[in-house]
C-alpha positions as CSV (number, residue, x, y, z in Angstrom):
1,X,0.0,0.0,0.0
2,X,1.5,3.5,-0.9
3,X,1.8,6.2,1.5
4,X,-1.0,8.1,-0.6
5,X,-3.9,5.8,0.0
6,X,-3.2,5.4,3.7
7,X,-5.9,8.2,5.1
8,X,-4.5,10.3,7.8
9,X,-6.8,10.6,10.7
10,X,-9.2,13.6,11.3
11,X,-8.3,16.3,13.4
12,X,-10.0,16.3,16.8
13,X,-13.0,19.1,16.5
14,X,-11.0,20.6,19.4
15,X,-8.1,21.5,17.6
16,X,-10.1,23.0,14.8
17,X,-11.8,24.9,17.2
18,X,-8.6,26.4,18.8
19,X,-7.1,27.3,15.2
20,X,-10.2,28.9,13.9
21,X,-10.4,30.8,17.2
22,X,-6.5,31.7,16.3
23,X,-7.3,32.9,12.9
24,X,-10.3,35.0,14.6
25,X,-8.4,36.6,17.1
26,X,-8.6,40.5,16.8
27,X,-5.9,41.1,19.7
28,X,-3.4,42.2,17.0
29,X,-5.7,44.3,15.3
30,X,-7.0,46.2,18.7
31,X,-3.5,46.8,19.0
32,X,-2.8,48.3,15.6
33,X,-5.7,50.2,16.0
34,X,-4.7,52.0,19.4
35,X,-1.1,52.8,17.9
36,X,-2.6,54.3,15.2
37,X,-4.7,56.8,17.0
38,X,-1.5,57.2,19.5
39,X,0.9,58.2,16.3
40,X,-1.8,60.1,14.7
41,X,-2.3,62.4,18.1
42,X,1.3,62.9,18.3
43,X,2.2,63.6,14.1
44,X,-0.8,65.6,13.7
45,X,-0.6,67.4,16.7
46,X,2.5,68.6,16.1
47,X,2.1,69.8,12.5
48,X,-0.7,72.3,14.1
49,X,1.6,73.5,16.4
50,X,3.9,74.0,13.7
51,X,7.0,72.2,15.7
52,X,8.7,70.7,12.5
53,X,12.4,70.7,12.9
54,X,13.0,69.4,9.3
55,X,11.8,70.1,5.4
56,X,10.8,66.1,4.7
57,X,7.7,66.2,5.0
58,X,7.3,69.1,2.5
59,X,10.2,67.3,0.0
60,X,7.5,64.1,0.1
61,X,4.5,66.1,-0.5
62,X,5.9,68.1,-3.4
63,X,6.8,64.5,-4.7
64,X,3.9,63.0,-4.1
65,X,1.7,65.6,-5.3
66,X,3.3,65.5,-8.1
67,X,3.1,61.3,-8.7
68,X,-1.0,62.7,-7.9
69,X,-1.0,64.9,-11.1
70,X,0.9,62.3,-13.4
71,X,3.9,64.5,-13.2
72,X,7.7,63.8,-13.0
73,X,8.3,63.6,-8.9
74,X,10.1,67.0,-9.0
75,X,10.8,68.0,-5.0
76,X,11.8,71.8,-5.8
77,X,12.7,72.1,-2.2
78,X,15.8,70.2,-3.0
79,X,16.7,72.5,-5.9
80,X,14.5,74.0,-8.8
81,X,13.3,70.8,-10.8
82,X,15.0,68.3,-8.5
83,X,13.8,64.7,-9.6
84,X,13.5,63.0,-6.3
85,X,14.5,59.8,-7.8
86,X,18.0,61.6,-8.0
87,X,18.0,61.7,-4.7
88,X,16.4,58.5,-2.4
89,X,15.5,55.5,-5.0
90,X,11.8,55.2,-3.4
91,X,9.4,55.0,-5.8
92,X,6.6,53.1,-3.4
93,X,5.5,57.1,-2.5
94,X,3.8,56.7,-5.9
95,X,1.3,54.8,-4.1
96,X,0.1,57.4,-1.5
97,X,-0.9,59.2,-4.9
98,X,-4.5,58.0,-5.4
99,X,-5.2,59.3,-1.8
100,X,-3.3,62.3,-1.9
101,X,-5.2,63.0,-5.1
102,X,-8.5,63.1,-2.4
103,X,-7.7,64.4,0.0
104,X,-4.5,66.7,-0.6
105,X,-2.1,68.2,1.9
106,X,0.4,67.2,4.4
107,X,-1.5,65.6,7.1
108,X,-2.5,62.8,4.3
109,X,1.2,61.9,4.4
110,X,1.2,61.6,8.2
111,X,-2.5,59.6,8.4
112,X,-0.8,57.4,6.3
113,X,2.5,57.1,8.0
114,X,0.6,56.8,11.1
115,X,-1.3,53.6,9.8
116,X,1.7,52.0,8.5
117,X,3.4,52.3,11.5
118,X,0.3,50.7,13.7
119,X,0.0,48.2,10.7
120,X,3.3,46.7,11.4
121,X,2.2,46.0,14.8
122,X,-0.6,43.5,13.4
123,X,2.3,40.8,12.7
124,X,4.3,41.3,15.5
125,X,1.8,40.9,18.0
126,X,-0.2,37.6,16.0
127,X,3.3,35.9,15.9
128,X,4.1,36.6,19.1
129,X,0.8,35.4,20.2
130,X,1.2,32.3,18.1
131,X,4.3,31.0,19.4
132,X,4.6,32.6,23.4
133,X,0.6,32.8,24.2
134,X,-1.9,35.5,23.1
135,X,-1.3,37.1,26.8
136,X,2.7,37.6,26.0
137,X,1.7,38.4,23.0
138,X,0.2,41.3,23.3
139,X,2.6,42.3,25.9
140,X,5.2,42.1,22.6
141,X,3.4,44.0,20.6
142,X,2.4,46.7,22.6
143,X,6.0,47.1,23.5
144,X,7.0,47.0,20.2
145,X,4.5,49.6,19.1
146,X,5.4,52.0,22.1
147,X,9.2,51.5,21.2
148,X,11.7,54.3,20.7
149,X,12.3,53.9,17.2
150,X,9.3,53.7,15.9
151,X,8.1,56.5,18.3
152,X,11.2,58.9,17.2
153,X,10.2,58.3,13.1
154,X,6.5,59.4,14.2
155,X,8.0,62.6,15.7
156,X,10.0,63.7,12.7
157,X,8.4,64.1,9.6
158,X,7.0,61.5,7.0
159,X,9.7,59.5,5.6
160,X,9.5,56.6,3.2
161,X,10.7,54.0,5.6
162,X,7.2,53.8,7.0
163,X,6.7,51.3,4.0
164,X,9.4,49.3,5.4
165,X,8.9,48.7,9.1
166,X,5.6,46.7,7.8
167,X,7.0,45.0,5.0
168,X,9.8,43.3,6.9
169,X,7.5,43.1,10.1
170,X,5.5,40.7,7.7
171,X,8.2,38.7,6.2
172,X,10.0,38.1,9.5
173,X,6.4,36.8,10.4
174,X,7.1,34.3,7.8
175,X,10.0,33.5,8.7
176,X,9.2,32.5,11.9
177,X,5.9,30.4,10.5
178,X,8.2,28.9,7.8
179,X,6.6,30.2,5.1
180,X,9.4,30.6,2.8
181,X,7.9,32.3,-0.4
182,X,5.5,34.1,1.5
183,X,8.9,35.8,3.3
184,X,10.5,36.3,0.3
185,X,7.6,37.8,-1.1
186,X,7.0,40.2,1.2
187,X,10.5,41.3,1.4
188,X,10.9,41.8,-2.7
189,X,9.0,45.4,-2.1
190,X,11.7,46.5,-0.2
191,X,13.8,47.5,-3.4
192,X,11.0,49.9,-4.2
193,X,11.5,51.5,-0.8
194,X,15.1,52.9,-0.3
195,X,18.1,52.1,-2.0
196,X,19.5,50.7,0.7
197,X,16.9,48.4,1.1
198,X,18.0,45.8,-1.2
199,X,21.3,44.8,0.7
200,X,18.5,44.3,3.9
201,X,16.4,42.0,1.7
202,X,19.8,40.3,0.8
203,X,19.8,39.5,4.7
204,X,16.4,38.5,5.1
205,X,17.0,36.1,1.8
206,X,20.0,34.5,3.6
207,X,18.0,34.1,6.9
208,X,15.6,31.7,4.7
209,X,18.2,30.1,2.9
210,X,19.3,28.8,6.7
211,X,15.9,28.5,8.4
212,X,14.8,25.9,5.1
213,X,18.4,24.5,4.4
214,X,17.7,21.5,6.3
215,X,14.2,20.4,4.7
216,X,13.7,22.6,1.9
217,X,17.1,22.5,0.0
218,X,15.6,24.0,-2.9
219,X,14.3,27.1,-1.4
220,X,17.0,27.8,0.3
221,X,19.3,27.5,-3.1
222,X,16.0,29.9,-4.3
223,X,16.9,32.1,-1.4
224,X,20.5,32.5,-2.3
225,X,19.6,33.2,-5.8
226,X,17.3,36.4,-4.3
227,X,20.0,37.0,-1.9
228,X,22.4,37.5,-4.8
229,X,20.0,39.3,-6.9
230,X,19.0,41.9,-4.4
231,X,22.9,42.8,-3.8
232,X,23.3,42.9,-7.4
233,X,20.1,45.3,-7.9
234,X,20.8,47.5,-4.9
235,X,24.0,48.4,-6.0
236,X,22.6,48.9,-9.6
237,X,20.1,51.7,-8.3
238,X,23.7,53.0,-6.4
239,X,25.6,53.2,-9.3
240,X,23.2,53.6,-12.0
241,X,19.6,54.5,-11.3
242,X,20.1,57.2,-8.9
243,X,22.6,59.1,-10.9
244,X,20.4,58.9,-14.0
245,X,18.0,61.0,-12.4
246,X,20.2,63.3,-10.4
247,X,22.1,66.4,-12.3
248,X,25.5,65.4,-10.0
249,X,25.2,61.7,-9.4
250,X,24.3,60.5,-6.0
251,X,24.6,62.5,-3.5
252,X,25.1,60.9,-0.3
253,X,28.5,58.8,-0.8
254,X,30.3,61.6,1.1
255,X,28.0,61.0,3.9
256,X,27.6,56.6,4.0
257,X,31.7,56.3,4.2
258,X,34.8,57.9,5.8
259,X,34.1,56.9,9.2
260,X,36.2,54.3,11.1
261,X,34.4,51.6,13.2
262,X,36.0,53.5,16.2
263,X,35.0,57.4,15.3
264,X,32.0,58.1,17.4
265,X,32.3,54.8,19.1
266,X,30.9,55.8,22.5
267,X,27.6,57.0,20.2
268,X,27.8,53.9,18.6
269,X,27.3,51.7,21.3
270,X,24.7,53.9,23.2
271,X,22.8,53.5,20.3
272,X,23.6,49.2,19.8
273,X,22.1,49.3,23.5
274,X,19.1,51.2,22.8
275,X,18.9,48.8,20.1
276,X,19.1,45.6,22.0
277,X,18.7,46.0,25.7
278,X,15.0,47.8,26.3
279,X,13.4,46.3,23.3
280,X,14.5,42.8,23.9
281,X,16.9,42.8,27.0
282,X,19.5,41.1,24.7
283,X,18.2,37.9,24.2
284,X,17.2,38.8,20.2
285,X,21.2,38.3,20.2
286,X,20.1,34.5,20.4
287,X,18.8,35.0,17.0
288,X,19.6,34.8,13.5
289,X,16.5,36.8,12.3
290,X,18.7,39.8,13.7
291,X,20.8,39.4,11.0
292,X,18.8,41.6,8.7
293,X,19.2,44.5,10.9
294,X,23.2,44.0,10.6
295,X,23.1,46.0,6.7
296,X,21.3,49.3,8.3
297,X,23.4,49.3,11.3
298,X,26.2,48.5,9.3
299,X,26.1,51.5,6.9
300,X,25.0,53.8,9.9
301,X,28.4,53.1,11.7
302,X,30.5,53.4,9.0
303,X,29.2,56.8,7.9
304,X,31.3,59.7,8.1
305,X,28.0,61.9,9.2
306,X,27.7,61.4,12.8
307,X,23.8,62.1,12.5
308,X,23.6,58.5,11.5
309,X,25.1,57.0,14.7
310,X,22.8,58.1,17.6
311,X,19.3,57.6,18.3
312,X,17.9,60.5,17.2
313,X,15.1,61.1,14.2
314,X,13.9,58.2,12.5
315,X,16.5,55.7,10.9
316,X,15.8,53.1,13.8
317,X,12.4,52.1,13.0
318,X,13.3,49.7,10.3
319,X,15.3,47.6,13.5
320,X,12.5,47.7,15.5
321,X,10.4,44.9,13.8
322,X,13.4,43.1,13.4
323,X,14.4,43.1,17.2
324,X,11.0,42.7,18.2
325,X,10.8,39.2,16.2
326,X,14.0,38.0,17.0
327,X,12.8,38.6,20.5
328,X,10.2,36.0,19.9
329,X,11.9,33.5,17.9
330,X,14.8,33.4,20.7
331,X,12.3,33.5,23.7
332,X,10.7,30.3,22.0
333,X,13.9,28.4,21.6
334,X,15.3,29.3,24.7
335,X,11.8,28.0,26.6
336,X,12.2,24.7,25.1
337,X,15.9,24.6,25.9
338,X,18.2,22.3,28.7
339,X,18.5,25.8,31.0
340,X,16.2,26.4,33.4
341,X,17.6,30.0,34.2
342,X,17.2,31.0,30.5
343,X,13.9,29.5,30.2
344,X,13.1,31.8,33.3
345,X,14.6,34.4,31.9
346,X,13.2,34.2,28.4
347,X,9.5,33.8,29.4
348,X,10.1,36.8,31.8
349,X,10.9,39.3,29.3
350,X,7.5,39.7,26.7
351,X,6.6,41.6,30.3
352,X,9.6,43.2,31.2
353,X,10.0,44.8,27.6
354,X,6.6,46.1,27.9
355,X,7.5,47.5,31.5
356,X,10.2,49.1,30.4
357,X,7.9,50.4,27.1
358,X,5.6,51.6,29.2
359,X,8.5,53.5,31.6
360,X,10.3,55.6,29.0
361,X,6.8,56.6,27.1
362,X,5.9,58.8,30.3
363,X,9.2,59.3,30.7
364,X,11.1,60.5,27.5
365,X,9.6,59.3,24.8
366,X,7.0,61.4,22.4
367,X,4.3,60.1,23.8
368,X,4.7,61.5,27.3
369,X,2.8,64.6,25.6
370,X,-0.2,62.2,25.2
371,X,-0.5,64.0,28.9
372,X,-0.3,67.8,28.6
373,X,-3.2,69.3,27.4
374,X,-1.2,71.6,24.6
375,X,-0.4,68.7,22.4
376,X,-4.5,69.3,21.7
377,X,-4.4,72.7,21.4
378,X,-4.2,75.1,18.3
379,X,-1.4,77.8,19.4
380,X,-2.8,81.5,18.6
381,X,0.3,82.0,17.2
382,X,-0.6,79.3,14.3
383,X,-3.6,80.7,13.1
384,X,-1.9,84.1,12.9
385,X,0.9,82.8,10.5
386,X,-1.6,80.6,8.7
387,X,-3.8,83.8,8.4
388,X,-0.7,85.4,7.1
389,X,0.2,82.8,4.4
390,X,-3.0,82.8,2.8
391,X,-2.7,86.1,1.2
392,X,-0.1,83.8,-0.9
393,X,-2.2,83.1,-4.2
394,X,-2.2,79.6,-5.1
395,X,0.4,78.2,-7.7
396,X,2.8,81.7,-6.8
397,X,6.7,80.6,-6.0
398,X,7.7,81.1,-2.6
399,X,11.0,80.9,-1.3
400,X,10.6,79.6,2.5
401,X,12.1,77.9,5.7
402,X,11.2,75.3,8.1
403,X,8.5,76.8,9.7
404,X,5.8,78.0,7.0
405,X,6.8,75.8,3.8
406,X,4.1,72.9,5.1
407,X,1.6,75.2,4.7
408,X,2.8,75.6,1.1
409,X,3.9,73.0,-0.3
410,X,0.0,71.5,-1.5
411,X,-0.9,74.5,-3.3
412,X,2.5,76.9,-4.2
413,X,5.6,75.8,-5.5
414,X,7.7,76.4,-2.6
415,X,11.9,76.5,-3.0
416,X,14.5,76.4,0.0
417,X,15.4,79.4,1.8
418,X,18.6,80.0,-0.5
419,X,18.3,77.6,-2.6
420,X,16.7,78.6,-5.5
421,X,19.7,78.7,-7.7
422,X,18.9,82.0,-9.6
423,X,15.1,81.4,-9.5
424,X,13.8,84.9,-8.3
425,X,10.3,84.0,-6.3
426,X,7.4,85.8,-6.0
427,X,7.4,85.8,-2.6
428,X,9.9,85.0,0.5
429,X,8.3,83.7,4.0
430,X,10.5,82.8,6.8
431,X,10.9,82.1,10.7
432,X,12.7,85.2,12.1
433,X,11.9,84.9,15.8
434,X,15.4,84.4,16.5
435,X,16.0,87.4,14.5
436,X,18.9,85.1,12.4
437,X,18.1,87.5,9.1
438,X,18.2,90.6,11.1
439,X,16.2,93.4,11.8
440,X,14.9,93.9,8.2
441,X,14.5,90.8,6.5
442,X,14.0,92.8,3.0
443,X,18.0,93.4,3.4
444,X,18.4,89.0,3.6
445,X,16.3,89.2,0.7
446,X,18.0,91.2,-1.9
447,X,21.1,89.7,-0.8
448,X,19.7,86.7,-1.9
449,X,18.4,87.9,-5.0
450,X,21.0,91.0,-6.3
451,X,19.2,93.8,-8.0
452,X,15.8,92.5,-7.4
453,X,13.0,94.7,-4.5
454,X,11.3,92.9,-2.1
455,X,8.6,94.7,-0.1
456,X,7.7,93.7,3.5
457,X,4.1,92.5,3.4
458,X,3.6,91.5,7.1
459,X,4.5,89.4,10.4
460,X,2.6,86.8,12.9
461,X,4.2,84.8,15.2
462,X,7.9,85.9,13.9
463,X,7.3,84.7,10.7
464,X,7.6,87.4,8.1
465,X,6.4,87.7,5.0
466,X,7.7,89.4,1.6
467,X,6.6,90.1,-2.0
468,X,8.4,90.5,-5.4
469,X,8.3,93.9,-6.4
């Protein structure tokens, strides 16, 4: 008799029960759905206080509001007629366009960002449920969720990366549930996202090739093969893509080498124990799923721009999901292992991370605002300068800083405070409560602009505004 006619007994009604009540469970979800209204609170709140610190979020919209109107993704704010695809390889913004197309302006970007980020927190928590217990795993995810890197990338800005941290929280989920295409799949995307990208979807190839080496030869050759191919493609868009969309080639090399593995190395390790210690009190060392964090890490430390070593802004959230399930898978071999301390030790932690979670969000984290009653409020000050901007007419040129160019960049063409490279705007706005351009900020003007008036039209909140003679 052949091994296909022999019938393989039924499964007890029990254990269909308990796996359809898996599939059904909506902890995951009611997670993802709190973080999002968290990061929403704190990304929108902040963009009506006006509290940016950066121009990114007005670089993506001018991209993606471009993508909206079937335009080349020009980011003027980077220089006039800037192709962003000359800057950052991440043509997955594209798909915000549809939306953006709806409901345009700047807090579409951050919704979005906000739902991406809670997304990510739908795999993490139902794998962590799956393999340690639905009560650890929520425990997990809410810890992950409240972490400090993805609460940092929340803070500043919209960045592109917000694709990622779901992608890769989903194909580590994979991973873990040996589902070898699916992992594979879900990591492809990740060329689309940052150039970069591809070398971490080289790790994350590798990772399968050794989970499935044993008893699926054949994907794990497969795995090589996309391991190989991502490297390949990633430094393709390096070399070549990039550069044939940018007017100088790419222009971050000076900033992703020159550094020694010793410059900075105090920084350095501050940041390896943010990294490791509160998010998974070292045990995701245990690990080889936290091999795919090793290629953002790695071109972090050896950057000559010591921006990239510390904790700050939001080029940690992409670890996060990576730590978080490393966490699990190690916590799950360790619990099955010969030591009782580590099995102690291990099945301790899904509470202890979310302890310490819970500790550094009232603490020091972003969402310690959640508590003071102006992270709700509209500042006077706001609706001044907004007042202010709107005597603007829609589709002008306007030559602006930090402060007003958000309120811009959806209906104007807006260009960097000097950097309009002999582009002569019809109007200048800038942040001059510090008084950094002086008492009369018509003098900062002609100087950036020879031989050309500019008349003061008015000020609110110390942001001034001027017009084109």
């Amino acid at each position: 008799m052949t091994s296909d006619a022999i019938a393989r007994p039924a499964a007890p009604a029990a254990t269909v029960a308990v796996k359809a009540a898996s599939r059904r469970w909506s902890g995951p979800w009611a997670v993802a759905g709190g973080l999002f209204l968290v990061y929403l609170v704190l990304s929108v709140g902040r963009f009506r206080r006006m509290e940016w610190a950066s121009w990114d979020l007005g670089i993506f919209e001018q991209a993606i509001r471009a993508y909206a109107h079937l335009r080349e993704p020009v980011a003027d704010l980077k220089g006039p007629g800037a192709n962003i695809l000359g800057d950052h390889f991440s043509p997955v913004i594209a798909t915000l366009a549809p939306v953006y197309r709806i409901f345009p302006g700047p807090i579409t970007l951050l919704v979005a960002q906000a739902a991406l980020f809670a997304l990510s927190a739908v795999p993490v928590t139902r794998a962590a449920g799956r393999f340690l217990g639905r009560p650890r795993g929520l425990a997990v995810g809410i810890a992950y969720g409240l972490s400090w890197g993805i609460q940092r990338a929340v803070e500043f800005d919209f960045h592109e990366i917000a694709f990622a941290v779901p992608l890769l929280a989903f194909a580590l989920e994979a991973v873990l549930a040996r589902r070898w295409r699916a992992a594979l799949l879900w990591g492809l995307p990740l060329l689309l996202v940052k150039e970069d990208l591809g070398f971490t979807l080289a790790a994350l190839a590798v990772v399968v090739a050794w989970r499935a080496r044993t008893t699926h030869r054949r994907t794990a050759a497969a795995a090589l093969g996309v391991a190989v191919a991502a490297t390949v493609l990633a430094v393709l868009v390096f070399t070549v893509v990039i550069p044939a969309f940018a007017t100088a080639g790419y222009g971050y090399w000076d900033k992703i080498h020159g550094a020694g593995p010793l410059d900075g190395i105090g920084t350095k390790l501050t940041t390896l124990a943010w990294v490791l210690i509160p998010t998974s009190g070292l045990l995701a060392l245990r690990s080889p799923l936290l091999l795919v964090a090793a290629p953002t890490l790695g071109w972090r430390f050896l950057s000559g721009d010591d921006h990239y070593w510390s904790t700050d802004w939001h080029y940690s959230a992409v670890l996060m999901p990576v730590v978080a399930l490393a966490l699990v898978d190690a916590i799950d071999t360790a619990r099955r292992g010969e030591r009782p301390w580590l099995r102690a030790y291990a099945l301790q932690l899904p509470t202890a991370v979310l302890a310490a979670g819970l500790a550094l969000s009232v603490t020091s984290l972003p969402t310690e605002k959640l508590a003071q009653a102006r992270t709700y409020e509209k500042p006077a000050r706001v609706t001044a300068i907004e007042e202010l901007l709107a005597r603007i007419p829609d589709g002008a040129t306007v030559e602006a800083d930090t402060g007003p160019l958000t309120r811009l960049t959806s209906r104007c063409r807006v260009l960097w405070i000097g950097g309009s490279k002999g582009v002569v705007p019809d109007w200048i706005t800038l942040d001059n409560s510090s008084k950094w351009v002086g008492e009369d900020p018509t003098d900062y003007a002609r100087q950036l602009h020879p031989g050309e008036r500019f008349e003061l039209v008015g000020e609110a909140g110390g942001v001034v505004l001027m017009r084109h003679e």
